[in-house]
N, C-alpha and C positions, 0 to 999 in steps of 0.2 A: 724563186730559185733562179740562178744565174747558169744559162747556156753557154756553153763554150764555142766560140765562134768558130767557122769553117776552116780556120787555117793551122785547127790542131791535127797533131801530127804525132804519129809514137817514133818514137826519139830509138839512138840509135839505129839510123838506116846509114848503113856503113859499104860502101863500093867493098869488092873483093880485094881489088889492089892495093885498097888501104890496109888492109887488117891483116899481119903479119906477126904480132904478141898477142897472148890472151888477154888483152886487156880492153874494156871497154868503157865508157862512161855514158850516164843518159840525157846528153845535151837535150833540151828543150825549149822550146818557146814559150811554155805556159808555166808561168811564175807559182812557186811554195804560198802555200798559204799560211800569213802570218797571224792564225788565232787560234783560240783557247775552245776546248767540246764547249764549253757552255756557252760562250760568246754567236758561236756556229749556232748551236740550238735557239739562240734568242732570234737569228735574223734568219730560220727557218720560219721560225712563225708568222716574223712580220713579212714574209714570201706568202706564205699559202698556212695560216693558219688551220683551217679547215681538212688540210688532207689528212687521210690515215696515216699516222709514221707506224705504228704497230699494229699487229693482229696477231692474238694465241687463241689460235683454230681450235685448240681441243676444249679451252675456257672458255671461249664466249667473251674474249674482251678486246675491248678494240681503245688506241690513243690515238687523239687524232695531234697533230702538232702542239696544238696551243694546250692541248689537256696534260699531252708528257712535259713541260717545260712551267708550266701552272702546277703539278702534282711534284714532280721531282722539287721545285721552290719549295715546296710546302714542307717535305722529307725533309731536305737539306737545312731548311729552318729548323727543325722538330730536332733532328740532333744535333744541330748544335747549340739547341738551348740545354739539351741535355751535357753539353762541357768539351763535343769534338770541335776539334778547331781546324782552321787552316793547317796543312803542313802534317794534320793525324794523319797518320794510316787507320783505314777504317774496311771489314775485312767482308764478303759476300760469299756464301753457301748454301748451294741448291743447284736443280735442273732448271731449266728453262722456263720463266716465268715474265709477270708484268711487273711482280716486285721486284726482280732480277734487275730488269732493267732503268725502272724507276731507282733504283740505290745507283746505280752507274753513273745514272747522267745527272742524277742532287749530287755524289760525291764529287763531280767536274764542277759542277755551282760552286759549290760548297769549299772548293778548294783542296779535299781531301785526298787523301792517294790510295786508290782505290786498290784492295787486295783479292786475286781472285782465288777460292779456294776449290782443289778437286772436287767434284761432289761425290767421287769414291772412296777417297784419303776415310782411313782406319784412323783411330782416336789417338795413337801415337803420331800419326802422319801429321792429324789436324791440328796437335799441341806444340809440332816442331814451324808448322808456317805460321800459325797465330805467335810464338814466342819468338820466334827468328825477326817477323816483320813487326812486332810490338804494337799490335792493332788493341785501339782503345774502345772499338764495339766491333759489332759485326752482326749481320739482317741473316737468317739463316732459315731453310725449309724446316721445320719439324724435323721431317724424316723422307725418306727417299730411298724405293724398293728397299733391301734389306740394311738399307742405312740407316740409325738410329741419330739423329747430331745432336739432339736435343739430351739424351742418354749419353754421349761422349761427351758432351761438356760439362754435364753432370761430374761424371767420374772424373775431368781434368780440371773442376773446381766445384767440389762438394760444398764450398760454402753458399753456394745456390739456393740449394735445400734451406735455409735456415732465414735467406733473406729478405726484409721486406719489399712488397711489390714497390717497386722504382727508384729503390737507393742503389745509390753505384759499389759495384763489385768492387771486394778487397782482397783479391787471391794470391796465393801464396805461388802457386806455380805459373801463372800469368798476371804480372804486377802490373802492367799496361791496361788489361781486361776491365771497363768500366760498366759497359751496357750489351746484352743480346737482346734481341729484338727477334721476336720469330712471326713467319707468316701466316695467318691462317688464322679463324677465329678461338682457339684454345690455347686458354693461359696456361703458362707453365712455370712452376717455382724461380725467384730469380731474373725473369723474363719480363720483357714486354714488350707488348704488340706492335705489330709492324704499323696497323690503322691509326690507333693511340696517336703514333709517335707522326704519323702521316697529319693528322688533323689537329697538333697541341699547340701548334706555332699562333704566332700574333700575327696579325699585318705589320708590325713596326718588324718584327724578327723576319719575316719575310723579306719585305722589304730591305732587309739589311742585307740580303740574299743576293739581291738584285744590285746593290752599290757595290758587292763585293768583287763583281766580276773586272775590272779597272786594276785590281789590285794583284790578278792571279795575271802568271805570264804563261807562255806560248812554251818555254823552255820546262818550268815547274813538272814536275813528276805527277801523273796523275794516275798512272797503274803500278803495279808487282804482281807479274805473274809468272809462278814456280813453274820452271822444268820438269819435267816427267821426275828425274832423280833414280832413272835405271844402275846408275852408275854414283851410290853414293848420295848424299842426303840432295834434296834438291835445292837450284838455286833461284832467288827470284830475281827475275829480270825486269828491272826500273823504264817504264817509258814515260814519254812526257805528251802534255799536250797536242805539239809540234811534229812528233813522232807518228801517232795513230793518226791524226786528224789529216795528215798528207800522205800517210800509205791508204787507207780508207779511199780518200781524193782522187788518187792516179789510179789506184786499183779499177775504180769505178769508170773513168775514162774508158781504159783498155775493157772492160764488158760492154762498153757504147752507153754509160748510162744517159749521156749528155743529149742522145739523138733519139733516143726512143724509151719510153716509158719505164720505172724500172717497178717492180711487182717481183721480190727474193722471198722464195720459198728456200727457211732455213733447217731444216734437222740436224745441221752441226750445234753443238754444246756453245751458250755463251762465257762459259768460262775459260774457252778457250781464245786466242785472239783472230779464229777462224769467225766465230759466230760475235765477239765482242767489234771489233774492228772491221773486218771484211765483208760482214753482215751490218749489224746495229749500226753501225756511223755510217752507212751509205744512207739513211733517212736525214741526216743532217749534213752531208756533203753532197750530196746527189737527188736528194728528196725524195727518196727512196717507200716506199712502203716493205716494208720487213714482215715476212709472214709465218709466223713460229707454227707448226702442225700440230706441235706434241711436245711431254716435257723430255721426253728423252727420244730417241729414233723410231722411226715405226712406218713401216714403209704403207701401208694401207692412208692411212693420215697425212700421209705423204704427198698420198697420190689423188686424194679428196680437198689437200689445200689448194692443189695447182690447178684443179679441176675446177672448181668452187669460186676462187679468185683471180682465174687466168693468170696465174703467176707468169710473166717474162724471166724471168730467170731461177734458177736452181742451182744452190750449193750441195757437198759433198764429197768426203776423202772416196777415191776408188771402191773401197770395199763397201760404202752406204748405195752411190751408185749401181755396183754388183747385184743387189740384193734387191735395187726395183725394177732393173731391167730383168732377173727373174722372174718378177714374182708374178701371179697370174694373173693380177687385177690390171697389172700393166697393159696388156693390149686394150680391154676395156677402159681407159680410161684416156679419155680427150687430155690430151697434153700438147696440142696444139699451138696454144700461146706461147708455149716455153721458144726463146731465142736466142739467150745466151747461156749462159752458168759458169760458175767454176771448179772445177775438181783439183785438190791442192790434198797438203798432208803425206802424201809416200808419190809414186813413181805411179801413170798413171798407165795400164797395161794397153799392148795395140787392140787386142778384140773386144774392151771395154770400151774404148773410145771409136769404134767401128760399130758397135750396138748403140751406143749413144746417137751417133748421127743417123744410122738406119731406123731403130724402133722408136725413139725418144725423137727425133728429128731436130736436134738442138746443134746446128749447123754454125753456131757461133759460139761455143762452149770454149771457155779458154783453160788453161793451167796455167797456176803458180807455183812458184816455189820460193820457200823463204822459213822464218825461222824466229821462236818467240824475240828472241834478241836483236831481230830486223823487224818487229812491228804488225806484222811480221812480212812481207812482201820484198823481196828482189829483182824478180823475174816474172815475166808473167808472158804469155803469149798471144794472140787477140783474134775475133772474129775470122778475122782475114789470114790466116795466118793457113797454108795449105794443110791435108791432111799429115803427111809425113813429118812437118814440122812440129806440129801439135801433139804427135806420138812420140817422137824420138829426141824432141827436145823439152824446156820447158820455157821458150820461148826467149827474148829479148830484157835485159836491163831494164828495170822501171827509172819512168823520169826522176832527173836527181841523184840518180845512184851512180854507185861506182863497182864495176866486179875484172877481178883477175884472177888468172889460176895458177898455183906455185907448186915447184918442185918442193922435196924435203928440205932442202939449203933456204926456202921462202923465196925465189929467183921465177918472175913470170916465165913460165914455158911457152914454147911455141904454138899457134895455130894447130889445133889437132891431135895436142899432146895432152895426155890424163895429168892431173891434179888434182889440189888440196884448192875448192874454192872461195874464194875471201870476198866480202865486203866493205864499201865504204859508201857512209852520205846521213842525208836525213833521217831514215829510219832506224838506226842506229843506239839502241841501248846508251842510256848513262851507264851501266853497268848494273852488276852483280848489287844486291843492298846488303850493306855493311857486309861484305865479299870482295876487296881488294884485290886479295892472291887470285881468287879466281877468274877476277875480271881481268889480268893483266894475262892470265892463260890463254885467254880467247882475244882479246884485244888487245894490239900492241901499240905500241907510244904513236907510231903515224893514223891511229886510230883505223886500221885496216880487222876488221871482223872475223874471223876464221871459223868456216863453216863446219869444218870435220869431213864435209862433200868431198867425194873426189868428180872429177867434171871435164868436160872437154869442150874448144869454143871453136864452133865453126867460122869459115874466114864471113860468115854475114854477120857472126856477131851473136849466134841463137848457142845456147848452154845446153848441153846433155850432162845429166845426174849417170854419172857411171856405179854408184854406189856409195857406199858411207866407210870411212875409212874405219871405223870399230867392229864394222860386220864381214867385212873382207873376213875371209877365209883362207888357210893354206892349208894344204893339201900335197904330204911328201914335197916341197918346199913351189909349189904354184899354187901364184894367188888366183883365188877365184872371187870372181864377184857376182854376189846373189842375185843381182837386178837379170843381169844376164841368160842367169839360168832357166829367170822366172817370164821372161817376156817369149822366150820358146815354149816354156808348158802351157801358157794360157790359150797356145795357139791347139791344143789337144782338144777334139770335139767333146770331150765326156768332163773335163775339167770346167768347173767354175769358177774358184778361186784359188790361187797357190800362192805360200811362201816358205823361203827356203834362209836355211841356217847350215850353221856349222855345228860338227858333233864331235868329241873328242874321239881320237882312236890314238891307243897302244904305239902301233908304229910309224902311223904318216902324220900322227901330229894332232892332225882333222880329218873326216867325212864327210861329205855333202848328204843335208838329210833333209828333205823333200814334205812339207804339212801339204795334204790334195784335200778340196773340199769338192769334190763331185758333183756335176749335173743332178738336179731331181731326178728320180727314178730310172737312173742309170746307176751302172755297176763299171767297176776298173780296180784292174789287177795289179801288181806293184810290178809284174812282167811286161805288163800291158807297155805303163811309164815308163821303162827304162828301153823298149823294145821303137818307144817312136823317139825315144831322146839320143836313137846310136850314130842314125847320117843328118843328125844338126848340131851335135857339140862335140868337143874332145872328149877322148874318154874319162879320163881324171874330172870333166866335171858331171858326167850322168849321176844322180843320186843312190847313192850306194843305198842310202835306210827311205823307206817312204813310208808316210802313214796319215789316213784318210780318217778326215775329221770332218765335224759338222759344220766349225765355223774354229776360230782363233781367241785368244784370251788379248781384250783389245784396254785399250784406254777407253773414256767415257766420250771421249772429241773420235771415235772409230781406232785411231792408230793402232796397228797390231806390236803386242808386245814380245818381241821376239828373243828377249832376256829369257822370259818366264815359258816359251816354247821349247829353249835349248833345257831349261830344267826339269820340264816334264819331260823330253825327247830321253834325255841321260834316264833319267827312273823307269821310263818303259821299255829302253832298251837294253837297260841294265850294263851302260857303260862304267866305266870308270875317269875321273875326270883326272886331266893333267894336271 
């Protein structure tokens, strides 16, 4: 593994007298890396073949370098002697696994462009991203808690049932669909095995595996990974090589991986590009060892990986955070090692990241912020970076990037002034797949990224997330912005976690309507809430409805879903919608 010498530096450090437009770039001294995941994974090995790159704590399996880049060959050879070629889309579904990752780093061998699927997505969900991205196989869990996949693809290609074991699929409603391959030792009509397909290959097909790599570029698309799709069908966003492999890369800097050991303990989802990229490629950009607890979150497992493995670092969206600085095993448990982490995914609250430094002691915890469509990283904030900045911003421009913030006319605003935050650089989406219109929505001709964030830049140059410009709120004609409302209630002793929406009303338009997730065995009144929220905000933004919940209806990556809050909010309060 290659040290980064003494004279890196995180990029934009900007004098105050300079910085006068919101606009910043992330000048650096340390050069993009110009290679391909699998190229990267070959000269990990030949660094340190012997080190752990994986661990999934709850299974019992460990890769060490030379075994993920020997096994994924083997994969990669297996399908594509089954007919996937360069250039397929080839499609992955499931929680967190060793096959998980083995199908990621053979489909970067292999050439193939890797599709990641929800592993919540409902059978119409899962037949709109396999038909949209025209995936010619795909490695899929069985089943997963009340997810059946094996049963929906059933139903989305009934000729399954009928077919013999290993002849390639001929479906009517997925005409691309060649091969499922599923994990786990039980055969299922139609299918086969993930082992099978692992162990069929030749040494000559193997080996072809290995000459193939010359052939794939740094530019080549090697992921699709769909948007949430709160708003309308979702879109997948196309990254490449070049993409992931150099936000992964700088990301890692800015956690220090280059000067002290790294040991990532992940409970974020690898289907998302928190746990794919920010996670999983720090073993081949950083030489990371990746430490999976569990297949889905689980704060116990959590808290026995870091223990167990002296994890140095800890990922987490705020609300997985939340939930282990509650819980009770936490003071029990030696988290000592932990030194840096990152918390990314929403807005990270101040007295989350004040327990973090007190209970957790992880005094170089940084924030990102960024966006499948950036790789996803823009911003990120570092070790060093004081406490105030780390709460109130989400820190500095990653190297190679470019960010400014525009008015509605698209015109950089001034130092200080809220906007619409845009992107530009290497992290950078090709676009939408076979999605034109859409990608020209979000990307314009100077190739400038538009986040939907609204944001403000201080004269050092450090970005504060004001809010998202589709959750804004108006209220009898004032905007109100949620972030706002939410980093004053978390300061409420009895509160644990809050998020805040907009609720229709008759004659102002909107309401402010308040989700409380209360302290353990504490009680709060909706009196209580609005009685500490009178001499810290305006009145129009105290939340008129409040209602106390266990926890939030989230994404499978934590994100709370705040679409699907305002529609139960409307049924239980028996609005009417405008």
């Amino acid at each position: 593994m290659i040290k980064m010498c003494a004279s890196f530096h995180i990029s934009s450090r900007i004098l105050k007298s300079d910085l006068k437009w919101s606009y910043v770039h992330g000048a650096s001294n340390i050069p993009l890396l110009g290679i391909t995941v699998g190229k990267q994974l070959q000269a990990m090995v030949e660094s340190c073949p012997d080190r752990d790159a994986m661990v999934f704590f709850q299974d019992r399996v460990k890769l060490t370098f030379g075994e993920l880049l020997e096994k994924s060959d083997k994969l990669a050879a297996g399908l594509q002697a089954l007919g996937i070629q360069r250039g397929d889309c080839f499609g992955i579904l499931g929680p967190n696994s060793a096959e998980w990752v083995l199908t990621q780093y053979a489909s970067a061998r292999a050439g193939f462009i890797l599709v990641n699927i929800n592993p919540s997505y409902k059978r119409d969900e899962l037949k709109y991203a396999l038909l949209k991205s025209g995936c010619k196989g795909i490695v899929t869990a069985p089943s997963f808690k009340s997810q059946n996949y094996v049963q929906m693809l059933t139903e989305i290609i009934p000729e399954l049932t009928s077919l013999p074991q290993g002849a390639p699929i001929n479906s009517k409603e997925l005409p691309n669909m060649k091969h499922i391959i599923t994990m786990g030792p039980k055969h299922y009509p139609g299918t086969l095995l993930f082992d099978d397909v692992l162990n069929q290959a030749t040494p000559s097909q193997i080996q072809n595996i290995v000459d193939t790599q010359d052939l794939i570029q740094f530019d080549d698309p090697v992921n699709i990974q769909f948007t949430s799709g709160t708003t309308g069908s979702p879109k997948g966003a196309v990254l490449t090589h070049h993409n992931i492999v150099n936000n992964s890369y700088f990301v890692g800097l800015r956690c220090g991986y280059h000067v002290h050991d790294a040991v990532i303990c992940v409970p974020v989802p690898l289907y998302h590009c928190f746990g794919m990229v920010m996670a999983c490629l720090q073993s081949i950009t950083h030489g990371a060892t990746c430490v999976w607890p569990s297949q889905v979150f689980d704060v116990p497992t959590v808290l026995k990986s870091i223990e167990e493995f002296r994890c140095t670092s800890l990922y987490g969206v705020p609300t997985m955070i939340i939930d282990i600085l509650n819980h009770p095993l936490c003071e029990k448990t030696d988290t000592s090692s932990l030194v840096t982490g990152i918390m990314a995914g929403s807005p990270c609250p101040i007295e989350t990241m004040k327990a973090v430094l007190e209970k957790l002691k992880i005094h170089k915890i940084t924030v990102c912020y960024g966006s499948t469509e950036t790789s996803p990283v823009t911003l990120q904030s570092t070790g060093e970076c004081s406490f105030d900045k780390r709460v109130s911003t989400v820190g500095k421009v990653l190297d190679h990037q470019e960010v400014k913030i525009v008015d509605t006319e698209g015109r950089i605003v001034p130092i200080g002034t809220s906007g619409e935050l845009c992107t530009r650089g290497s992290s950078t989406m090709l676009g939408y797949w076979k999605d034109p219109e859409k990608t020209k929505d979000v990307i314009t001709p100077d190739q400038w990224y538009h986040t939907g964030d609204l944001a403000i830049m201080t004269e050092e140059g450090y970005c504060k997330i004001s809010g998202r410009i589709k959750d804004m709120l108006i209220r009898g004609g004032e905007n109100i912005y949620p972030l706002e409302i939410e980093q004053i209630l978390y300061k409420h002793p009895k509160i644990k976690d809050v998020q805040v929406i907009g609720v229709p009303d008759t004659r102002l338009g909107e309401q402010v309507c308040a989700w409380i997730v209360p302290k353990t065995d504490m009680t709060l009144t909706e009196q209580e809430v609005k009685e500490f929220c009178k001499d810290k905000m305006a009145r129009y933004k105290i939340p008129h409805y409040v209602i106390f919940v266990e926890d939030y209806p989230k994404t499978v990556s934590g994100k709370v879903q705040k679409y699907i809050m305002r529609e139960r909010s409307i049924e239980q309060l028996g609005l009417v919608c405008q």
